[in-house]
C-alpha positions in Angstrom: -6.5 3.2 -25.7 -4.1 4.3 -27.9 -0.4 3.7 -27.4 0.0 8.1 -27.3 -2.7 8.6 -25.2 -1.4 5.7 -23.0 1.8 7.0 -23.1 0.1 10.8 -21.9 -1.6 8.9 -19.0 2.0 6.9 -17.9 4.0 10.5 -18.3 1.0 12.0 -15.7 1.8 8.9 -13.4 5.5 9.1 -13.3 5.3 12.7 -12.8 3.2 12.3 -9.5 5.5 9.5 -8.4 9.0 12.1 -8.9 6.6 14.6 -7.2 6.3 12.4 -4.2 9.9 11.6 -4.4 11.1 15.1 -4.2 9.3 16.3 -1.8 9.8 13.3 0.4 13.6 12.5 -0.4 17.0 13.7 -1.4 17.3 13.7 -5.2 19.4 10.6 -5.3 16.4 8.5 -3.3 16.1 5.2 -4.6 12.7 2.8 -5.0 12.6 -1.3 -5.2 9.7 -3.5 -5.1 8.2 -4.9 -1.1 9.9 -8.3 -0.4 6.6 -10.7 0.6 7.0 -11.7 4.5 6.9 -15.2 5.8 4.0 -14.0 7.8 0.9 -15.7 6.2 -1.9 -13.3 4.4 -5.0 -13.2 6.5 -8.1 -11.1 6.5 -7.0 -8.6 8.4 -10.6 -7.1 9.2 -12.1 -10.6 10.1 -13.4 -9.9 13.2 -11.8 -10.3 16.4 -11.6 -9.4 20.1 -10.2 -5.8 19.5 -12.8 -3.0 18.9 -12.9 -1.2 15.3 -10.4 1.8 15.3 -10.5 5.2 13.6 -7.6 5.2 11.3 -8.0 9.1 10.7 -6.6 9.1 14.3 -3.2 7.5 13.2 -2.3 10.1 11.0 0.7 12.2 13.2 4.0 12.1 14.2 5.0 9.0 16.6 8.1 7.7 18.0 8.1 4.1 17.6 9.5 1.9 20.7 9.8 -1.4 20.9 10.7 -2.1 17.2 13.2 -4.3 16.2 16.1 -3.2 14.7 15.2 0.6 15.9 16.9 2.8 18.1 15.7 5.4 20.5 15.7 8.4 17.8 12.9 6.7 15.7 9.6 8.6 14.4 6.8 7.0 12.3 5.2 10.0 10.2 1.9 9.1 9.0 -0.1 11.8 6.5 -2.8 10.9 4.0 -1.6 7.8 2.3 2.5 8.6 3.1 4.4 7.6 6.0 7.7 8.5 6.5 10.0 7.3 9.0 12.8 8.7 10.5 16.0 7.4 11.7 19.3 8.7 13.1 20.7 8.2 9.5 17.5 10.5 7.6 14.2 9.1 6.1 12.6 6.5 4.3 9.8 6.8 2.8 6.6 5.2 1.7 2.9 4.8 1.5 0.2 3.3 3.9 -3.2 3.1 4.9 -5.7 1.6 6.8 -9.5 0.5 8.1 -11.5 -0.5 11.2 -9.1 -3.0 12.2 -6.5 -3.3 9.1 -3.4 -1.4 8.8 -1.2 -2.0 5.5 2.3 0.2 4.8 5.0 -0.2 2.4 8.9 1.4 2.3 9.6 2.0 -1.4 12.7 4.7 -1.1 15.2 6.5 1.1 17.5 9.4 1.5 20.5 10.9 3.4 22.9 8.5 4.4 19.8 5.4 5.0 20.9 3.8 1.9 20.0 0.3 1.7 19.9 -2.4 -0.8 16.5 -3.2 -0.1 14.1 -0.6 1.7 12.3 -3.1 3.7 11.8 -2.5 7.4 10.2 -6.2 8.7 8.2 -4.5 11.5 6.7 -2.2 9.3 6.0 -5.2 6.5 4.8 -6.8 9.4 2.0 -4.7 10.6 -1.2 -6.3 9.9 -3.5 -4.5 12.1 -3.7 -1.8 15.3 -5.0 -1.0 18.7 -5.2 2.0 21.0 -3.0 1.7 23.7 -3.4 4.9 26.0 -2.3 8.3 24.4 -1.1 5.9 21.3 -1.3 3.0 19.3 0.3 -0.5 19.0 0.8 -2.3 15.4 0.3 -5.9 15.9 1.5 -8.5 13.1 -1.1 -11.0 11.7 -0.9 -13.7 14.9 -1.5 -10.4 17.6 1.7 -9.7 18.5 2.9 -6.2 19.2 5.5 -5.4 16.2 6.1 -1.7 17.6 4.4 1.0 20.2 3.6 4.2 18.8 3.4 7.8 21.2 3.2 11.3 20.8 7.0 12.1 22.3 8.8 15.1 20.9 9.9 15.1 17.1 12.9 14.7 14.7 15.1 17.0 14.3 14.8 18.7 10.4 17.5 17.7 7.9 19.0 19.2 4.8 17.8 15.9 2.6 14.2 16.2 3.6 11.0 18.7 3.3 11.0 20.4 6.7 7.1 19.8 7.0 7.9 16.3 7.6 9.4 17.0 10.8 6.2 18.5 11.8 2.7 16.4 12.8 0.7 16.6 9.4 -2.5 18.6 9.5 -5.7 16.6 9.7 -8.2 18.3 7.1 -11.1 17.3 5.1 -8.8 15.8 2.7 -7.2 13.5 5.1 -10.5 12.3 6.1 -12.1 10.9 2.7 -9.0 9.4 1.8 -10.0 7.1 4.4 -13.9 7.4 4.6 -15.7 4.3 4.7 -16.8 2.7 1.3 -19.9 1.3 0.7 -21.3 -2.6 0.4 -20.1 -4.8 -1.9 -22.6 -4.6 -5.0 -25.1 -7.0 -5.0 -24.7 -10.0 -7.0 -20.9 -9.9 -6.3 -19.3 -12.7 -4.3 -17.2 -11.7 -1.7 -13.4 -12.5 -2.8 -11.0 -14.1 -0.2 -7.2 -14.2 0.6 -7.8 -18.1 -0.9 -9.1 -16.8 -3.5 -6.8 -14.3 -5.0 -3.8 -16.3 -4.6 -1.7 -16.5 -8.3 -1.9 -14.9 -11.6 -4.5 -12.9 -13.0 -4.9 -11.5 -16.8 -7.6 -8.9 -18.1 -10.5 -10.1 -18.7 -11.7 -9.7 -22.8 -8.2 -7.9 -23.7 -6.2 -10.0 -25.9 -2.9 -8.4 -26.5 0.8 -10.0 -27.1 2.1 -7.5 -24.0 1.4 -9.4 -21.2 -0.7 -7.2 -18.6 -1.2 -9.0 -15.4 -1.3 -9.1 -11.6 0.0 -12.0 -9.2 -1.1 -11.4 -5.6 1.2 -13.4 -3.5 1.6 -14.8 0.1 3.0 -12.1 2.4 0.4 -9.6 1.6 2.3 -9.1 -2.1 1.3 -7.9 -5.4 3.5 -7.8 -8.6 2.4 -6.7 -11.8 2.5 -5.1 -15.6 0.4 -2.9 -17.5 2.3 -4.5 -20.7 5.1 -2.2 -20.2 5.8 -1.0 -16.4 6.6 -3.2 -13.8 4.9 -2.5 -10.3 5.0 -3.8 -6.9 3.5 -3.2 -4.1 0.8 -4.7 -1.0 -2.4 -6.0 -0.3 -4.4 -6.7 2.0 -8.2 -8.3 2.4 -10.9 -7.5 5.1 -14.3 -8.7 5.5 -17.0 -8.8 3.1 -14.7 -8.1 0.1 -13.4 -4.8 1.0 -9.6 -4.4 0.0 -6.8 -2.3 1.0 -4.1 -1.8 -1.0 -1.0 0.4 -1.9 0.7 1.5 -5.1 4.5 1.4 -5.9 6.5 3.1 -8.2 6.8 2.4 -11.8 8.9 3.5 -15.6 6.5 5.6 -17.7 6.7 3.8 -21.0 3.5 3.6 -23.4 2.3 0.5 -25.4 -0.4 -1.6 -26.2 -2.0 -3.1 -22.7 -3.9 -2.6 -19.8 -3.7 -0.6 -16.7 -3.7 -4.1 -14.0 -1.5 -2.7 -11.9 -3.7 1.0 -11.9 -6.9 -0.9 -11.2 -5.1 -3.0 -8.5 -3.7 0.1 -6.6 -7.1 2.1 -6.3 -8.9 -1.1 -5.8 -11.0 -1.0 -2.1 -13.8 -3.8 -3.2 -13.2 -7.0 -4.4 -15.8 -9.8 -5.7 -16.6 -12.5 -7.8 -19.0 -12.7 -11.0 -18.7 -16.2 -12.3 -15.2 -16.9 -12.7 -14.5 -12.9 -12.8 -12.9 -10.9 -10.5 -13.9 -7.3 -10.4 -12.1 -4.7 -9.2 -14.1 -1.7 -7.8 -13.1 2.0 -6.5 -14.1 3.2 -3.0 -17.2 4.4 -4.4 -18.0 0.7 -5.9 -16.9 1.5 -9.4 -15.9 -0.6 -11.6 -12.0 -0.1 -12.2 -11.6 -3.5 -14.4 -11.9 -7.2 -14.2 -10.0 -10.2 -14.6 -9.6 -13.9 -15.0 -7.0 -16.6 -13.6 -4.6 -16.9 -16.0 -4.5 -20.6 -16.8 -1.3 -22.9 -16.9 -0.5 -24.5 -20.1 -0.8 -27.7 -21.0 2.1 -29.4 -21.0 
């Protein structure tokens, strides 16, 4: 691709990024990179003694108890792929999402007076999967314990900083429901990819360029990575038979030679092995891109 045409495609993604940050935040809302947890990665969707969930069903408006470091005045919004959480102070804000048993969520920004240096909430890094419990839902970290209750109890009340609609439960429509539709097997002749396996630093594979693009999926459910150009950081997650959850952070706009690693990784939802390839595939099992471990140089 060209470096204009690249630089059309980064413009496009920056401007749905500020879209997202406007409507979710006060104009001075800030964004940084997930800080990996000491919590080790696991595949979230192995199974286990807790029957599959729906996650269509935890899109709404909770109040979160039993959270560290949260008071009494504490909603979780969830919508299609955004969460937002409220506190006494105003919002942050962020992305999710979530399978059978898997639940991934990521704070990238804030507004009002919840300035932070870094928007990381641990429960909320924490949560590696949920369960129904009642009227509600529990998020559990990746050992089973309960990192926060959520229930349907009243609402926030709206602020000046923040979109009024996010005081309100979000509207479950047809659009909500394939963003988190089941995808299909893993294509045949693909190896299953594990947590194992994608540990350290991955180039394109058959792209030789002097820009560096790359992904490094860390411990801690992390990703970091570059198209060339533009930083971006955000999670991961692995369940069973190569099927991958992931979410996208923000990133600069600036167009050069490259390739989009960090675009494939965020709209990646299967994951396998051709040879020594990994490919990256859509919900729909298409190809997105592949890539190859970057190897260390000899000394």
């Amino acid at each position: 691709m060209s470096a204009v045409a690249r630089a059309v495609v980064f413009v496009a993604a920056a401007f749905a990024a500020v879209s997202l940050l406007t409507a979710c935040a006060a104009p001075d809302a800030r964004a940084s990179a997930p800080s990996p947890s000491s919590a080790p990665t696991v595949a979230a969707g192995e199974p286990s003694g807790e029957p599959a969930g729906d996650p269509v069903a935890l899109v709404g408006l909770w109040r979160v108890s039993g959270a560290v470091g949260e008071g009494s005045e504490t909603w979780l919004r969830l919508g299609a792929g955004e969460l937002v959480l409220w506190r006494e102070c105003g919002i942050l804000h962020g992305a999710w999402t979530a399978a059978d048993r898997a639940f991934l969520a990521q704070i990238f920004g804030w507004s009002g007076s919840c300035s932070m240096d870094s928007p990381v909430v641990p429960w909320l890094d924490a949560a590696a999967s949920y369960r129904a419990a009642g009227d509600g839902w529990q998020l559990l970290d990746p050992e089973g314990r309960v990192v926060a209750s959520l229930a349907i109890d009243g609402a926030p009340q709206p602020i000046d900083t923040a979109d009024p609609s996010f005081a309100e439960t979000p509207v479950i429509d047809e659009r909500v429901r394939a963003s988190f539709a089941d995808v299909p097997p893993l294509p045949a002749g693909l190896r299953p990819a594990t947590s194992a396996d994608l540990a350290g630093r991955w180039i394109p594979a058959g792209i030789s360029v002097s820009t560096d693009p790359h992904v490094e999926f860390m411990a801690g459910r992390a990703w970091r990575g570059s198209d060339g150009c533009n930083g971006q950081a955000a999670r991961w997650t692995l369940e069973s038979d190569g099927r991958m959850l992931t979410t996208g952070g923000l990133s600069t706009s600036i167009g050069c030679e490259g390739a989009d690693v960090p675009g494939w990784v965020s709209g990646t939802r299967l994951v396998g092995f051709e040879g020594a390839e990994l490919v990256l595939l859509d919900r729909d099992a298409v190809e997105l891109g592949r890539l190859v471990r970057e190897r260390a140089e000899a000394p």
